[in-house]
Rosetta silent file (secondary structure, phi, psi, omega in degrees, C-alpha in Angstrom):
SEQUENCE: XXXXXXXXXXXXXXXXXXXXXXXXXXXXXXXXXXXXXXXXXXXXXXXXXXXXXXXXXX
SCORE:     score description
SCORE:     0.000 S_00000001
   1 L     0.000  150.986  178.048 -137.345    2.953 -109.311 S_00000001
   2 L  -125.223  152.083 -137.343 -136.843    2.735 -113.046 S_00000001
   3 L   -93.344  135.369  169.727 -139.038    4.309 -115.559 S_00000001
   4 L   -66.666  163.264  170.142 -140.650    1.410 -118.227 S_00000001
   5 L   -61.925  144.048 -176.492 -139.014    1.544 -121.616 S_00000001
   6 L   -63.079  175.133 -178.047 -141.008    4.159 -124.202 S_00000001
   7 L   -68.203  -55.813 -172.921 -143.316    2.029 -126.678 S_00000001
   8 L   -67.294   -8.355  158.230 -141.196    2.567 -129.851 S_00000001
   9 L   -83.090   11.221 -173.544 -138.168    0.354 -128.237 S_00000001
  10 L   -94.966  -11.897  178.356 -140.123   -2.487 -127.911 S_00000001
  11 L  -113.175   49.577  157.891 -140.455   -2.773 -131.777 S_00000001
  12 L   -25.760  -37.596 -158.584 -136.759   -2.298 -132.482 S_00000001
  13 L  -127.377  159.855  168.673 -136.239   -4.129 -135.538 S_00000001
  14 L   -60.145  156.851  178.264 -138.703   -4.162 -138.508 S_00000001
  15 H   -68.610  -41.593 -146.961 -141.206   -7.289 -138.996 S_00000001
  16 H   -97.196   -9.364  168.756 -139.339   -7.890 -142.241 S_00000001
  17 H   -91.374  -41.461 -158.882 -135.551   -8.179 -140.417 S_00000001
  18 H   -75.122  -22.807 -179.695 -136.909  -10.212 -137.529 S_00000001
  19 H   -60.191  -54.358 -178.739 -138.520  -12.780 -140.491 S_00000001
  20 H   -44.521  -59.160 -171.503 -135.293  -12.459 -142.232 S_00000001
  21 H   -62.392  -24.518  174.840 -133.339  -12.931 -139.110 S_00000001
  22 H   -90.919   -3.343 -176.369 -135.521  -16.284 -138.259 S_00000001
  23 H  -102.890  -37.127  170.291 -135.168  -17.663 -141.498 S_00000001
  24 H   -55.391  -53.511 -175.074 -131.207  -17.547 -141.811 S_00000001
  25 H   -45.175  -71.786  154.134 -131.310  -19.149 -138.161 S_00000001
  26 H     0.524  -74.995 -167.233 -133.337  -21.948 -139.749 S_00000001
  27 H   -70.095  -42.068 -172.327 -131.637  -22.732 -142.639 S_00000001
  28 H   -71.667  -61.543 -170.986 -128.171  -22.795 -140.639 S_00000001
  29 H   -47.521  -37.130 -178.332 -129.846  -24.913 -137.697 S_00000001
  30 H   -73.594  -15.137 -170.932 -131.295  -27.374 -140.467 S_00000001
  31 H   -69.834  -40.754 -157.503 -127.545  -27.407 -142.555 S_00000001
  32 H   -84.119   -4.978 -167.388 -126.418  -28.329 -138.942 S_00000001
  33 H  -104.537  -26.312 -168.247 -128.912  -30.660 -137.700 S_00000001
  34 L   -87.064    5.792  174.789 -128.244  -32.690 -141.109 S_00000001
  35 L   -94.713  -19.532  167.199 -124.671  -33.396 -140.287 S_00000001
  36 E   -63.593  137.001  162.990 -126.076  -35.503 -137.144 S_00000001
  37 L   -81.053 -162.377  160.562 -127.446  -38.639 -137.009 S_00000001
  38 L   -54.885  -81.416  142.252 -130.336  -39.171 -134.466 S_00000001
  39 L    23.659  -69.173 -170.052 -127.924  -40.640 -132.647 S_00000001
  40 L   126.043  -39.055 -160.923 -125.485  -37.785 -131.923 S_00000001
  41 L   -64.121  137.530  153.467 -122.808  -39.670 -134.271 S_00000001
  42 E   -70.219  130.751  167.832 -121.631  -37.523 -137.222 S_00000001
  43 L   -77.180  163.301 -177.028 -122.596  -38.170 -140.998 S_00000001
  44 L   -68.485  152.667  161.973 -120.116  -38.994 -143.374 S_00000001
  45 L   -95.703  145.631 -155.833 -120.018  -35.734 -146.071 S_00000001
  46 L   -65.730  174.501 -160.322 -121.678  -35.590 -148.785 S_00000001
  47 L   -92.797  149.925  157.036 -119.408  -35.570 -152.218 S_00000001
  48 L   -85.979  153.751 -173.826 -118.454  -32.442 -153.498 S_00000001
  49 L   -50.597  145.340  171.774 -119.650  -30.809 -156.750 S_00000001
  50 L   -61.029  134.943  172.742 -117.149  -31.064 -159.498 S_00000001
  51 L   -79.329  140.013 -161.935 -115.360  -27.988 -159.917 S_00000001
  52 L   -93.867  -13.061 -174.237 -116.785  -25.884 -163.323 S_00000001
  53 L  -123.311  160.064  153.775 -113.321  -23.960 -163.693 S_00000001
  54 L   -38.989  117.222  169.587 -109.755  -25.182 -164.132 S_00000001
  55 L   -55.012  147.414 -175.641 -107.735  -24.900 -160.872 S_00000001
  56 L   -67.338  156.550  177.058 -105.616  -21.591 -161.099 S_00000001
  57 L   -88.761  152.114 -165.883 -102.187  -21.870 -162.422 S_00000001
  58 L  -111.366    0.000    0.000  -99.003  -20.801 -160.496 S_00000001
């Protein structure tokens, strides 16, 4: 037979890492959901930002 787990593993991680940890999932599922259409089809990507520095020199 196996023994239940003590109390303190069931709260492993802090309130304030598991928020943390659901809010990065979020934001990456919504960058990733926005490259879809409805569809399935991919969108074209959006233009990139201008560059603010001078490409490096060789």
């Amino acid at each position: 037979m196996t023994q239940p787990a003590p109390a303190q593993a069931q709260e492993s991680l802090p309130l304030d890492s598991t928020a943390q940890l659901l809010t990065r999932i979020t934001a990456q599922l919504g960058t990733q959901l926005g490259l879809v259409t409805r569809n399935g089809t991919r969108r074209t990507a959006p233009a990139q930002p201008a560059r603010s520095r001078p490409p490096d020199s060789p």
